[in-house]
N, C-alpha and C positions, 0 to 999 in steps of 0.2 A: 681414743682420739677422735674428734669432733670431724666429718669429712661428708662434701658429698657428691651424688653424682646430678649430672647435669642432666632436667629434666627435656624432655620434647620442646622443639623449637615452640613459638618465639625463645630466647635465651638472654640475658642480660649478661650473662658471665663472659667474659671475653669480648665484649663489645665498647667502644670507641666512647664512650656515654659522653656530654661535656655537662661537667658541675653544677649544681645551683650554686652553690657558694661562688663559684668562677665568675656567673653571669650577675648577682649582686654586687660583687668588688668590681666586678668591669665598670658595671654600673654606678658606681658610687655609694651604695646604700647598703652596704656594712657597718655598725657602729664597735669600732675598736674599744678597749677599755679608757686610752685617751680622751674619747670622746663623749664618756657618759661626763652628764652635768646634774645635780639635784639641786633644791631652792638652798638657801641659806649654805651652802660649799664651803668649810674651810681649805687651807693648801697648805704642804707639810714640803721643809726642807730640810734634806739631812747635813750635820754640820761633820766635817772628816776630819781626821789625822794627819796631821801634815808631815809626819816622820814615820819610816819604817818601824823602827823600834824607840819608845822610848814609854818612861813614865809620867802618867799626868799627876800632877802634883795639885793642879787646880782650876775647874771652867769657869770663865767670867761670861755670864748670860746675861748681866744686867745689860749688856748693852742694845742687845732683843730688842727688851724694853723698851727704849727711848724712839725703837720704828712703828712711828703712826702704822697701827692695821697689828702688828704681832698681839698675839695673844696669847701664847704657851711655848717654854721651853720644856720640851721633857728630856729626863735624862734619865742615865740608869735608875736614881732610887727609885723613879716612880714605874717602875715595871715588875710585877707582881713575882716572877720567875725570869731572871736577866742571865739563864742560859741557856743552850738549848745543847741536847747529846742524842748521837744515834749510833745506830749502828751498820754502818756501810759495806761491812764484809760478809752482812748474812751470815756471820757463825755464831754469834752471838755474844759479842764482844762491843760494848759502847764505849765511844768515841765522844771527848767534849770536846764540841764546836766553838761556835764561835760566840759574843756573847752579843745582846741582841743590842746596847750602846757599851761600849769598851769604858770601864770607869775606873780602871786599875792601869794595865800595859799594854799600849799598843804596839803590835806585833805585824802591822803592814801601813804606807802610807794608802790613807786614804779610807781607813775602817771607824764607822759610827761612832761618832761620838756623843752626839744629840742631836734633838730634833727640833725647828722651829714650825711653829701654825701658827698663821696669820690669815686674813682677810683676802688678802690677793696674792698670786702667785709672787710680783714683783718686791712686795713686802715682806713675804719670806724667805727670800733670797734676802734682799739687804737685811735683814734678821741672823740669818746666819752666816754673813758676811763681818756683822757687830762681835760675834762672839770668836772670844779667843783661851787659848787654853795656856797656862803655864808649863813644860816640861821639863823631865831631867833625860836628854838627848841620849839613849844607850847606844853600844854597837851593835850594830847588824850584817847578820851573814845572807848572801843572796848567789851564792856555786851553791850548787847539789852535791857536788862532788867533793868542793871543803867542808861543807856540813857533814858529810860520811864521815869524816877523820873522828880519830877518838877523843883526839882535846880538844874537839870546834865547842864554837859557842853555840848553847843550846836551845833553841826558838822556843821548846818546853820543857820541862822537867822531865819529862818521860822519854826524853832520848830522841833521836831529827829524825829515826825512819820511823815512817807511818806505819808501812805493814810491807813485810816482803814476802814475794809469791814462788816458791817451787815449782819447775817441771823438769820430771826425771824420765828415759826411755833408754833401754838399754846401757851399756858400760861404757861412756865416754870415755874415761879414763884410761882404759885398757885398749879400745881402739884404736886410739891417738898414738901410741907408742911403736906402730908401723913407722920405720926410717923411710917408707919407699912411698910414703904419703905427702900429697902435695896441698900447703896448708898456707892460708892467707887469714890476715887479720885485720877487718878495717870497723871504724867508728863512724855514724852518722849522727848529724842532732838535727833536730826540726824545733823551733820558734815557739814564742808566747802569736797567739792571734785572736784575736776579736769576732764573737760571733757576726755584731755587724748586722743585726736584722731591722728591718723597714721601723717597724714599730717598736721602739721604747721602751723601756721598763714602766709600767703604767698600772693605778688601778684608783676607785674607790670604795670609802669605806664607809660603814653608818651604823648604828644599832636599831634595830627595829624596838616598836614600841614593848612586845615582848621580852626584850632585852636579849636577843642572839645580836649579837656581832656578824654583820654580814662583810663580804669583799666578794667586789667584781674586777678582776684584776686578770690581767696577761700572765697565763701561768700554765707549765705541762701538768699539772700536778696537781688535783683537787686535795687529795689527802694530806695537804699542809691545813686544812683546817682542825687537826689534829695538833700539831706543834703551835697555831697559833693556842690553841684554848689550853693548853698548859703554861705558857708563856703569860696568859692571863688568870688562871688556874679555876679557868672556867669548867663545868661539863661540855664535855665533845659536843655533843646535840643543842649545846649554845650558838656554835661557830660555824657559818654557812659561806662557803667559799662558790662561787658562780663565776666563769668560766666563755665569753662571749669567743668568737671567732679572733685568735693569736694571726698578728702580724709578724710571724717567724719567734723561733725558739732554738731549733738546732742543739738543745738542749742545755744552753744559757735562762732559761727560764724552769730548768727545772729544781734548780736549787728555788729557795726564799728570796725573790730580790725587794718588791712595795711591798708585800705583805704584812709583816710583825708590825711594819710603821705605820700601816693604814692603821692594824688592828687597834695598837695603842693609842696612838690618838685620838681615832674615832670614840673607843672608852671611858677614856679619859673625860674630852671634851662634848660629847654626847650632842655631838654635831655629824653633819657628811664631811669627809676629808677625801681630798682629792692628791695624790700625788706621781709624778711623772718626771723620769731620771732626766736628760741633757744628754745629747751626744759625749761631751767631756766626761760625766759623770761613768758613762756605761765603758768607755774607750778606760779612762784611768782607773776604775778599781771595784767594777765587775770582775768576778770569775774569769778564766783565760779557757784556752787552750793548751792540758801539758808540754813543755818543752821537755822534751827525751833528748838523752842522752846512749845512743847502742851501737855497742861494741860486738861486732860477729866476726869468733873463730870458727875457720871452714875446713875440714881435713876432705879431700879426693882421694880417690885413687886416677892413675897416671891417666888408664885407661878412661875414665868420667863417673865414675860412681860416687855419687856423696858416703861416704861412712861416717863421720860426726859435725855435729854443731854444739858449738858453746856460744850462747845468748846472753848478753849483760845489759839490764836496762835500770838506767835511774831515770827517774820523772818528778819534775819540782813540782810538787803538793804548793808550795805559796806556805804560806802563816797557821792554816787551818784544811784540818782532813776534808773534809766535804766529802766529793765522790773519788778520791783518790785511791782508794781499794777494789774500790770494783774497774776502774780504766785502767789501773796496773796489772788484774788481775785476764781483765780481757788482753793486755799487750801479751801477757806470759802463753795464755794457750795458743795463739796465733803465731806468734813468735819465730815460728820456722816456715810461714808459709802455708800451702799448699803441696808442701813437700813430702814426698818418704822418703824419711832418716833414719837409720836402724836407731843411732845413738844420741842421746839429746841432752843437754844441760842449759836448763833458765834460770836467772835469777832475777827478778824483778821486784825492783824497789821504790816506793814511794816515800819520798823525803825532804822535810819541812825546812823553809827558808825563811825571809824577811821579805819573798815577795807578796807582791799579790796573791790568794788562791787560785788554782787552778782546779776543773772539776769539769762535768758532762760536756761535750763538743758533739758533734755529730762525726760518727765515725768511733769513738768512746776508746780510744787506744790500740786497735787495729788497724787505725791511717795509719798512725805515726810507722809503727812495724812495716806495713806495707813498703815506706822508704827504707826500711832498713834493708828485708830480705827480697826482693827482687832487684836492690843493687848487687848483695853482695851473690846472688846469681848470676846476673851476666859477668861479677867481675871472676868469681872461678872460672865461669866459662873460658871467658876472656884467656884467664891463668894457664886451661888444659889447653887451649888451641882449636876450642869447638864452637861451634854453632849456639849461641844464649838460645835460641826458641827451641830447637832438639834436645837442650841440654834439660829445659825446664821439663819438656813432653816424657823425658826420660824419668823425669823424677816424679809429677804429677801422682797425687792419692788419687785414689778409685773407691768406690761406695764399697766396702768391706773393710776396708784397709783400719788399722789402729794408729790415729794420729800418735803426736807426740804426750799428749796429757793421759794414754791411754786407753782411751773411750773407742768405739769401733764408730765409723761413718757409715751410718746407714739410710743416708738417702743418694739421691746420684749425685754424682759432679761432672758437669761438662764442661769442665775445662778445657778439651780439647777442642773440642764442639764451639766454643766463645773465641776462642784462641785463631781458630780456623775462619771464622766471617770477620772478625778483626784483620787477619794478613787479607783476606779478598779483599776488602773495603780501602784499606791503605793503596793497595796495588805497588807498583815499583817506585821507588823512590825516583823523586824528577831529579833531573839535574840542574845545578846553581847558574842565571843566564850571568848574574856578578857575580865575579872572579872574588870581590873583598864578604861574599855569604858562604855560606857552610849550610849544607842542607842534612838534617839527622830526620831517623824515624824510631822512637822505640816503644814497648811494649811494657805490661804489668798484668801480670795475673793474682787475683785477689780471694780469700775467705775472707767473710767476716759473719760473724753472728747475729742472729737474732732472738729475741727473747729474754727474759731472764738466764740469769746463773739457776741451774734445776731446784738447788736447796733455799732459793727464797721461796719456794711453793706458789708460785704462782697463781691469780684466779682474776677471772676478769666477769661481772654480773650484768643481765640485760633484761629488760620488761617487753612486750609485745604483745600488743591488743587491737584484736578486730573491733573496729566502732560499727555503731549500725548504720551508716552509711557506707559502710563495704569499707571503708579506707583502714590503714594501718599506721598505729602508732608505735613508735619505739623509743623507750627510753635507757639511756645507758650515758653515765659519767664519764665520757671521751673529750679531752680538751683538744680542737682543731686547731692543731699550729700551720694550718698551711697544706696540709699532704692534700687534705682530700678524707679525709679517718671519717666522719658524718655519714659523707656520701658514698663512700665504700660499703660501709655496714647496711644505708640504702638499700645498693644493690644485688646486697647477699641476701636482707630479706623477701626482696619484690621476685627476687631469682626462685627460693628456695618455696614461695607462697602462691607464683605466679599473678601475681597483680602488678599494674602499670606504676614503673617507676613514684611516678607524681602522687601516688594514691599512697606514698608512705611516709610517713611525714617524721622526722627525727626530734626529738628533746636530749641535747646533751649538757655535758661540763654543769652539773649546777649537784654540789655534796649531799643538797638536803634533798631535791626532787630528783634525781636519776641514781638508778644502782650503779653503785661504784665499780669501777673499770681500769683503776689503776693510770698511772701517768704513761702521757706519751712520751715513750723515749727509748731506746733500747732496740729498736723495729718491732714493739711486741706490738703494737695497738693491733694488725691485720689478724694476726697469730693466737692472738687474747680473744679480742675484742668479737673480731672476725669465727672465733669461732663460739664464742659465745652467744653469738646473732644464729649462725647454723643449728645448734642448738634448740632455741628457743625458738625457730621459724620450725625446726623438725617435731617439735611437741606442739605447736600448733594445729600444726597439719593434723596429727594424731588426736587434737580434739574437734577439728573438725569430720573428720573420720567419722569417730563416735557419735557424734550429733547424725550424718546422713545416713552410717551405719554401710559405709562404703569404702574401699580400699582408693586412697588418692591415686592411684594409681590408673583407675580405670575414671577418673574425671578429668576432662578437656575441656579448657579455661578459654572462652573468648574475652583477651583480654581488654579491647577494647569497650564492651559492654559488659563487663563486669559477671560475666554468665558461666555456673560449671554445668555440660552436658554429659550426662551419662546413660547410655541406654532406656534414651526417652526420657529422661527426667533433665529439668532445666531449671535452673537454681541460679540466685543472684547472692551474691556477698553479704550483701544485705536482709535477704531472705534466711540465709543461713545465721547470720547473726541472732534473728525474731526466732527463730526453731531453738536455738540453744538457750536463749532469754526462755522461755515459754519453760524450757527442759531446766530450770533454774543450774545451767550449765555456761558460765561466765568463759567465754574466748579470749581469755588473758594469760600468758605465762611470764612468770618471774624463773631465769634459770642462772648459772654458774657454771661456768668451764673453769677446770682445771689443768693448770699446764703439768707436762711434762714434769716430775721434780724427782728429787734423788737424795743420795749423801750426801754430808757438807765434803769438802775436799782435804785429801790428807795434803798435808803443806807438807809434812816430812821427806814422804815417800814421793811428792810429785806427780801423783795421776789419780783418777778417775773415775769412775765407769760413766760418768759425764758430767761435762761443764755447762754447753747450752745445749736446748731444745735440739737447733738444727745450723749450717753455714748457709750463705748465699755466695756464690762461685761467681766467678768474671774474669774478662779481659777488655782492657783498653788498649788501647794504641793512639799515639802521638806522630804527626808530620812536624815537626818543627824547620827554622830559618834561624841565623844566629849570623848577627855580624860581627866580625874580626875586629873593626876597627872599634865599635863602641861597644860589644858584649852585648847588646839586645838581644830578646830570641822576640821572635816573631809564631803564633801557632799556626800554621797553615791547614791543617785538616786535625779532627781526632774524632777518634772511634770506640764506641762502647756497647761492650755486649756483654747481657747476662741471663744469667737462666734463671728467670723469676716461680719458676712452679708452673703456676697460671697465672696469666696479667687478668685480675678480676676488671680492671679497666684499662686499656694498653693507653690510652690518653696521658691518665692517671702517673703508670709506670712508666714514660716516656718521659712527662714532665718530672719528674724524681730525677730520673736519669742526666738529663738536660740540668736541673740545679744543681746538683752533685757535680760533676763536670765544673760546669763554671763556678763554684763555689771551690770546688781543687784546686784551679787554675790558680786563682788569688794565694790558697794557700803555698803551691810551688814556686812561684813565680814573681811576687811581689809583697803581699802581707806580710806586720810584722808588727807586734806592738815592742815598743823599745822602753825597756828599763832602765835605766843607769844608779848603782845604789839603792834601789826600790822606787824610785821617782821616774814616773810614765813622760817619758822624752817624746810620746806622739797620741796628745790628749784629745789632738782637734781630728777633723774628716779630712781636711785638707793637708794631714802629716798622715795619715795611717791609707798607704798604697792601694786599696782594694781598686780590681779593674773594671773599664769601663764596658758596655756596651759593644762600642767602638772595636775593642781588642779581643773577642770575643769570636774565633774560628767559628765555619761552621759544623755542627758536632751531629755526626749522627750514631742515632741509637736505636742498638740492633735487640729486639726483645725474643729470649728463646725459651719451650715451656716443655721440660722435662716430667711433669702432672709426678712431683715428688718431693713437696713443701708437705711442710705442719699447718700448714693454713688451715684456711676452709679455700675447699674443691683444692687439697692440695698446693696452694700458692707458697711462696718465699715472700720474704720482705724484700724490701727494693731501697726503703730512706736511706740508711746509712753506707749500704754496700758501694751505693752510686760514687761515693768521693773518695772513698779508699784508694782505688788504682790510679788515680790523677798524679798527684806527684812523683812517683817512679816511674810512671810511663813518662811525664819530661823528662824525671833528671836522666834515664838512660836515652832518652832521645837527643837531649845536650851535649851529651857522653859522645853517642856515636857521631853528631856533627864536629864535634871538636879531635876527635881520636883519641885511639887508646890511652894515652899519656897522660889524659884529663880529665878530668873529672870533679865535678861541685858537688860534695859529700854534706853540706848544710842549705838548710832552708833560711829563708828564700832561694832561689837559683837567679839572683841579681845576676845587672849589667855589670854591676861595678868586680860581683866575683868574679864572674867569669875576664872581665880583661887581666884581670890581676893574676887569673891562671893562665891564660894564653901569654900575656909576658913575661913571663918566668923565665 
């Protein structure tokens, strides 16, 4: 495992650094993939589905046609390979997706059916606004939970569950048969919701005079230049995907969204195509967020000891697998927490509807859990008569312990340690000065993963070369959706090489010039990425060793002049670079980290010897306000703490934190995409609740460094951990303002549910 330690002060590691990427967007002078423009630009509009389910019987395109500026209807025939299939469970089982224009049965409203290019953006719109399709209207199923039944109707031939995931720990069944055990059963569901990011689905495309298919497109994910070039049944090394600085993802951009339709077109028409979704477009029938369905049986004893859990989760996949194996599969091992349970039973299933798909979120199926099981912990609490925060301390895993999937935990958990600066920071609950408020305070302690699942084998590659100017270059295929992932890797190499930030200069996101690095998503890029930089700065070092013929160790870097001192010898970066030249000894390294990886998982048996690499731990806490009279809550304070490993940038880690949070907030509290029948009831910005500025506590965030992450120098991931604990810390914060009695068991945690539970 790639690690290191931190060399003599100056130090970048753990320092406050602020971004170049931050002071460009400030500035203005980022170009989004919206924004690129080339001479002679065509523009590409996708034409949809207007029914969930139904058969096309025939597309009328002529009417294209008749719009001054349109110049090409493509539809399925003209696409070389019109499906694409993978396999999302890493066991090795392919999955056929979706197809790249639908020219048979549509199975969601709002799924491709073709495409129009035209001249001007406005002329491709009224282009496919001209064209219309003939159907034979089928029925459609959109409950998860009637699609389970034996005789529902079948979204595909192969049966509505996508993939169901086991976890087994000890003998449920036998422990439960204690009469003197005290046992609760409740259900929670969390919502369809919209990633909702600044920037668009967006890119363009062109073919070079060589003939590669290029795309500069908003994307986590360089290696769909792979799916495109079988889609066109090109060679790989035809298709070059580039990757500018992402205006959010959250991992709604790590499926295929402009892609396949740049590619085609541009091939087709062997022109630049340019094309860019509409708020409407991304709100109705983009990829979601799963809506879960979970059911937790709880056995105690009288005394407070958990003895079993039984886990039931269904999650609506939408029309098409996607990523729906692997976010069912992360809800299964997470499933009970942070908890030690002697006894365990999961079943989790993903399972195909007439909705829209659902597929990567940020949080990847450990939010949604999180709602489940730290309600259904305060509500045992609640049940034995005890204290929710003792009851949780009582159960809390510890760095040895064998979770539920079997694996042992072997880095630390400070849960108690997060749990602890969370109740200081809250302090006592105030009191209400209106008689018609309710004041609540509640808490969530969270795992969630980072990394890959071990058996996808993981590897992330990186380049790193002294110029002779002393500066440093690094190349490495990392798409920046926003974290900071660039500038992170930055300051692992300028740390591990000792030269001044500025003097390191990054080339990412582009398939054909940067070694590939794998998509952001997952929290792997710090874990990957990060230590694949470690890596390659450590064999660096090792060639420049060899060149002076001296142990780094005993060289002292002034970094401001560029100078290493060693026992009377004084050397410039640059100097050093001519001494290796001359030694026809090039100061370049290309290297590969490999993560953590393992067996695939036995489904039967339910466990392990591991799922991911490593957890990141936490605790939030929520202040809430809640009025009587109209069910609003109001956030007055919330609190967030986690144990990051090391904060490589506590800036960095703070802002993660900070979006996370307010990115929860919306999901507990007010977001909600609404379907009725398969038709998106909240297509515009001005029907889909997300909150303002305005409504926005102020949050602070508490960063704690237990130096016992996979990282490099030992870090954790931070992106997706950060929004996990947000909605259980409301809804039991809800909970405790309204009393025992009450309680909003589904997301949103609206005004309107909550008066409808208070009059009851």
């Amino acid at each position: 495992m790639a690690s290191h330690v931190l060399d003599s002060q100056p130090s970048l590691i753990g320092k406050g650094v602020i971004r170049e990427d931050v002071r460009k967007k400030i500035a203005g002078h980022v170009l989004y993939s919206g924004d690129w423009v080339m001479p002679g630009m065509l523009y590409a509009k996708l034409v949809r589905a207007l029914y969930p389910h139904a058969k096309i019987k025939k597309i009328h395109s002529q009417g294209a046609y008749d719009v001054m500026g349109v110049l090409r209807v493509i539809e399925a025939k003209d696409v070389p390979v019109n499906q694409f299939y993978d396999d999302p469970t890493g066991l090795g089982e392919k999955i056929r997706q979706h197809k790249v224009f639908q020219d048979d049965e549509v199975k969601y409203a709002g799924e491709p059916i073709c495409l129009v290019i035209a001249k001007t953006p406005e002329a491709a719109e009224k282009g496919a606004e001209a064209i219309w399709a003939d159907y034979d209207i089928l029925p459609s199923i959109h409950d998860p939970l009637q699609a389970l039944k034996e005789d529902s109707l079948l979204v595909h031939p192969v049966g509505n569950t996508v993939v169901q995931w086991n976890v087994h720990k000890g003998n449920a069944e036998v422990a439960i048969k204690d009469p003197q055990l005290v046992h609760i059963s409740r259900t929670y569901r969390t919502q369809f919701v919209d990633h909702l990011y600044l920037e668009p689905e967006s890119g363009v495309g062109w073919v070079d005079n060589d003939g590669t298919v290029t795309l500069r497109c908003a994307t986590q994910v360089l290696e769909h230049y792979r799916d495109i070039a079988r889609m066109l049944n090109l060679s790989e090394n035809r298709v070059r995907v580039i990757c500018p600085y992402v205006g959010g993802g959250f991992g709604g951009k790590e499926d295929m969204t402009v892609e396949p339709y740049l590619a085609i077109a541009a091939w087709i028409t062997k022109k630049p195509v340019k094309m860019v979704w509409s708020r409407q477009e991304s709100l109705q029938a983009r990829p979601k967020r799963h809506p879960f369905i979970m059911t937790y049986d709880v056995w105690a004893k009288s005394s407070g000891e958990l003895v079993a859990m039984k886990v039931d989760i269904v999650g609506d996949a939408g029309a098409y697998a996607l990523l729906s194996p692997r976010v069912l599969f992360a809800a299964a091992v997470v499933a009970t927490g942070p908890y030690r349970i002697d006894n365990v039973d999961v079943k989790s299933r993903a399972v195909y509807t007439h909705n829209v798909p659902t597929s990567a979120f940020r949080g990847f199926g450990a939010m949604q859990m999180a709602f489940g099981y730290e309600q259904i912990m305060e509500e045992m609490a609640q049940e034995l008569g005890m204290d929710a925060v003792e009851f949780r301390r009582r159960h809390f895993i510890h760095k040895g312990d064998t979770l539920a999937t079997g694996e042992i935990q072997d880095t630390a958990v400070w849960l108690n340690q997060t749990l602890d600066k969370v109740l200081d920071e809250l302090g006592d609950r105030p009191v209400a000065t209106d008689l018609s408020k309710r004041i609540g305070w509640g808490i969530a302690c969270t795992m969630q993963p980072y990394g890959r699942t071990v058996w996808f084998h993981d590897h992330a590659s990186c380049w790193l070369n002294l110029e002779s100017d002393g500066s440093v270059v690094l190349r490495i295929g990392v798409p920046d959706i926003g974290g900071g992932q660039q500038a992170s890797l930055c300051q692992i190499a300028a740390e591990i090489l000792q030269v001044p930030l500025e003097d390191v200069h990054p080339y990412y996101g582009d398939s054909a010039l940067t070694p590939l690095a794998g998509g952001t998503f997952a929290t792997r890029q710090l874990y990957m990425s990060g230590n694949a930089v470690v890596k390659a700065a450590q064999e660096l070092r090792e060639k420049i060793e060899q060149v002076l013929k001296i142990t780094w160790g005993d060289l002292t870097w002034q970094w401001e002049k560029g100078m290493a001192c060693s026992s009377g010898l004084r050397i410039s970066r640059s100097a050093i670079y001519e001494a290796a030249n001359v030694l026809h000894y090039p100061l370049s390294v290309h290297t590969t980290f490999h993560a953590q990886s393992g067996k695939t998982y036995d489904n039967e048996e339910g466990r392990a010897v591991k799922t991911f690499p490593d957890f990141t731990f936490g605790c939030h806490g929520a202040l809430v306000e809640v009025d009587e009279q109209t069910g609003r809550v109001k956030v007055l304070k919330y609190v967030a703490s986690h144990d990051v490993g090391v904060a490589i940038n506590p800036l960095s880690v703070e802002g993660q934190i900070h979006g996370g949070v307010v990115q929860g907030l919306g999901y507990a509290l007010s977001e909600e995409v609404i379907y009725e029948e398969g038709q998106c009831r909240t297509a515009l910005l001005s029907q889909y609740m997300a909150p303002t500025a305005e409504e926005m506590p102020n949050i602070t965030a508490i960063v704690l460094e237990s130096h016992e992450g996979k990282g490099p120098f030992h870090a954790r991931g931070i992106g997706e951990p950060a929004i996990s604990p947000v909605a259980p810390a409301i809804a039991n914060a809800v909970a405790n303002a309204l009393g025992p009695s009450v309680r909003v068991r589904t997301l949103p945690i609206t005004a309107e549910k909550i008066w409808r539970e208070l009059s009851r």
